[in-house]
N, C-alpha and C positions, 0 to 999 in steps of 0.2 A: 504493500500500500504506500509507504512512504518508501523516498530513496535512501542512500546508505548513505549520502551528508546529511540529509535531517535527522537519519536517525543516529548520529554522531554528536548531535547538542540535544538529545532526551527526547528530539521530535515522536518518534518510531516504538521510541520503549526498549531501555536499559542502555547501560553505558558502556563501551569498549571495555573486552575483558585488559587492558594494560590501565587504563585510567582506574579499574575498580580494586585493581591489584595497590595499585600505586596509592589509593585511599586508603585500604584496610591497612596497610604499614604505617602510614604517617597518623592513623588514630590509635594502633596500638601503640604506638612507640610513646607518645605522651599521657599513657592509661594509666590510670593511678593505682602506687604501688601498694597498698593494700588491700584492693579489691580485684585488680589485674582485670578492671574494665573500662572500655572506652569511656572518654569525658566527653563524650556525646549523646544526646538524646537519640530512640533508634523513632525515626517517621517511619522506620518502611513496612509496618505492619498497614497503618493510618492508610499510606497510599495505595498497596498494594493490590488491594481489590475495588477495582474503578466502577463499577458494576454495583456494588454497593450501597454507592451515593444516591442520594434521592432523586426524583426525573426533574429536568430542566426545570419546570413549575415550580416544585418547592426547592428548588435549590436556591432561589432568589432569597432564603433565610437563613440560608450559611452566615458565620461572622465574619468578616475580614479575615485571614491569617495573622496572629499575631506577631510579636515581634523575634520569637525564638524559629518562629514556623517557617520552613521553603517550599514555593511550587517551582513543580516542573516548567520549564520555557515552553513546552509545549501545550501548558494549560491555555487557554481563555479565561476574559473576564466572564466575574458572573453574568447573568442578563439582565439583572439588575442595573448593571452597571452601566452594559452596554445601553442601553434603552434609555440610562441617566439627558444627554444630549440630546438624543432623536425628542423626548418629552420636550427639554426645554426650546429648542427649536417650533416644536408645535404653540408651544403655550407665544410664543413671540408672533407666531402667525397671528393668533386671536386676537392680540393686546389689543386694545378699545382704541391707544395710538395710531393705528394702519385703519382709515374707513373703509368700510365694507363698499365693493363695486356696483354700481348701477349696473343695467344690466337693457339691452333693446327689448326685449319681453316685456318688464315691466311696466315703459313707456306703451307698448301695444294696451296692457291691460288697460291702465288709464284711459287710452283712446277710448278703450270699447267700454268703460264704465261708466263712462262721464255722459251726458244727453245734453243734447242743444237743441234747446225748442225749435219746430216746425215753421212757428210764424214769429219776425221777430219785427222788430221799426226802426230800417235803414236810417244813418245819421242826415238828417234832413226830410223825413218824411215822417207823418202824424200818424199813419197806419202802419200796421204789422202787414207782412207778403212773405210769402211761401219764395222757394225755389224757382217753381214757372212767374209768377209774376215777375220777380225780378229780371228772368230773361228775358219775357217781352219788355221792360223797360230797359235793356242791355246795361242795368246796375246793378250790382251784386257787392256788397261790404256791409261792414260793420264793425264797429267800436270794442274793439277786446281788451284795451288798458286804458287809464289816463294818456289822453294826449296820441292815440295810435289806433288807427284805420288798417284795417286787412280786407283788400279787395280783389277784383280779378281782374285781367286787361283789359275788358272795355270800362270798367272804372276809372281807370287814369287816363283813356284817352278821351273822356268828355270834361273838356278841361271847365268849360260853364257849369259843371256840376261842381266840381271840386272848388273853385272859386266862391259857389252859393254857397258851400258851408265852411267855407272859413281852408282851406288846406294849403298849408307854406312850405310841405315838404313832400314829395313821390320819390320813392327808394323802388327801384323799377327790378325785381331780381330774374325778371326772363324776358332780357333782352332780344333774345334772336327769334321770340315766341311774341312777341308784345311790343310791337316796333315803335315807339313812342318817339318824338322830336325832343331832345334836350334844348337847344334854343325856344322852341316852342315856351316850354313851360318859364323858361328866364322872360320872357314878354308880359306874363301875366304876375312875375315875382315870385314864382314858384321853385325851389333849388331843388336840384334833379339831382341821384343819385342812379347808377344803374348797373347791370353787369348780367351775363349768361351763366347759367350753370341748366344741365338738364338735369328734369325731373326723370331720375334713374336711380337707383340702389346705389351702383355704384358710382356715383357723380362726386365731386369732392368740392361738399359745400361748407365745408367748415371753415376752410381757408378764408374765406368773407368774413368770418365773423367779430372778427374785430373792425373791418373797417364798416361794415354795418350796422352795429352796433356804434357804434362813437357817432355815425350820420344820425340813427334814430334818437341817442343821448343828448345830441345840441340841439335837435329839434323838440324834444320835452321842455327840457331844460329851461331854454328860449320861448316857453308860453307857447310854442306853435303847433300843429296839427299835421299828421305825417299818415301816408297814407303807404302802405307796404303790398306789393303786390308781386304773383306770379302770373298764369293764364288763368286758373281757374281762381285762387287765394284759398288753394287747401293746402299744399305741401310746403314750396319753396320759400313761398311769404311767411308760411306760420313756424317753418324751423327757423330764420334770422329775429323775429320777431322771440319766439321761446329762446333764442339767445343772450338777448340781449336783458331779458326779464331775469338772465341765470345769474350775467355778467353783472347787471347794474343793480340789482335788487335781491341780488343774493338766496334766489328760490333756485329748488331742486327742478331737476329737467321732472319729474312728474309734476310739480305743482305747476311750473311754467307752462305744459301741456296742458294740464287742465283748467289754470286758466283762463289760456284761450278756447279751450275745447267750448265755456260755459256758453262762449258768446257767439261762436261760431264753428260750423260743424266741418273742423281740419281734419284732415287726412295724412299726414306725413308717409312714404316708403320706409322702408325697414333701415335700407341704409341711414337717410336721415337722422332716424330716430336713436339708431346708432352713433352716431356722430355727435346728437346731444348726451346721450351719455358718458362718450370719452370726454368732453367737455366739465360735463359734473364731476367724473372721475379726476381729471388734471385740476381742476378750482380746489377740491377736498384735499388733493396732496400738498399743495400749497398752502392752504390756511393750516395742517397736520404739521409742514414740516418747520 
């Protein structure tokens, strides 16, 4: 089973007959002369039968070896001991210091738990509309925060609407979907923000989100009215929007989701929704560290 150099340092079991010769002389030679016996303790009854010993389980109640005691090189620690590390390692995993990870599920749940009324009253109108009505008036938004409109592309591009209720700010997030004039909107005082990401799982919308956030934060800030929009204003608008709710206001991507979910019925992609959780994930390691 073992080779003949481990079993040459106790690996294998027993010591070269020249080392055991050379032991048994040098312990009788200083054996005291009145009893003509070694002044050594004999272990090797103790060790002898390894078989013995109790099974791995309760061996964990062995004591230490004392200070007279020798093990062979080719013991192990107990398991006790071994296990000492792997335990504290675990317990450091748990420490309440390391935040637990968001996780994109989560955010699905929320979606799906949260309801947003059927009929609601677009900012600027006295009545409540459905879905179909808004389409035949090709207006579709609504007020999710202080100071913050989510709507869809023909929203911003009736700019006489946006002007009737007050809007000094359009943050346009699908540009190649929603071709709006940025001089346009500078004629009526409106500061245009814009940029393309597509609505895809795998679209990489996060990289915005500082600089979209900081356009939506001067226009709160500023008293003004800011209107964020994608093609429809379920996905692309409602993840910079729940970003910025993360960033400035310091809510969890689930309460940011919900809400906006209360006011309006968003739909983000998984990828997205992803996205706001590595988000919440990197803000919690920061305030942690």
């Amino acid at each position: 089973m073992y080779s003949s150099s481990y079993s040459m340092y106790g690996g294998g079991g027993g010591y070269p007959s020249a080392l055991t010769s050379g032991f048994t002389a040098s312990y009788t030679s200083i054996a005291s002369p009145r009893t003509s016996r070694p002044r050594y303790r004999d272990y090797s009854s103790r060790y002898s039968n390894m078989s013995a010993y109790p099974t791995p389980m309760n061996y964990r109640n062995l004591m230490t070896p004392s200070r007279g005691d020798t093990v062979s090189r080719g013991m192990s620690l107990p398991p006790a001991q071994q296990s000492y590390k792997d335990s504290n390692r675990n317990l450091r995993i748990k420490s309440p210091s390391i935040p637990r990870e968001r996780t994109r599920d989560e955010l699905i749940d929320s979606i799906i738990h949260t309801r947003t009324k059927e009929h609601r009253v677009m900012p600027g109108f006295r009545s409540s509309s459905d879905y179909g009505e808004r389409q035949s008036m090709k207006v579709d938004c609504d007020r999710v925060f202080n100071g913050i409109i989510i709507g869809n592309g023909e929203t911003v591009l009736n700019i006489d609407y946006l002007k009737g209720i007050g809007v000094t700010h359009v943050l346009n997030t699908a540009e190649g979907h929603v071709p709006a004039n940025p001089g346009k909107f500078s004629c009526y005082g409106i500061k245009y923000y814009g940029f393309h990401v597509d609505d895809l799982p795998g679209s990489n919308i996060s990289r915005y989100f500082h600089r979209t956030t900081e356009f939506i934060h001067k226009a709160v800030e500023s008293g003004g009215l800011i209107v964020v929009n994608c093609y429809m204003g379920w996905s692309r608008s409602a993840t910079c929007v729940a970003a910025y709710l993360m960033m400035k206001h310091n809510m969890t991507a689930t309460r940011a989701v919900e809400t906006i979910r209360g006011s309006r019925p968003i739909r983000p992609n998984a990828g997205f929704l992803q996205q706001l959780a590595d988000l919440e994930n990197t803000l919690k390691k920061r305030i942690s560290w």
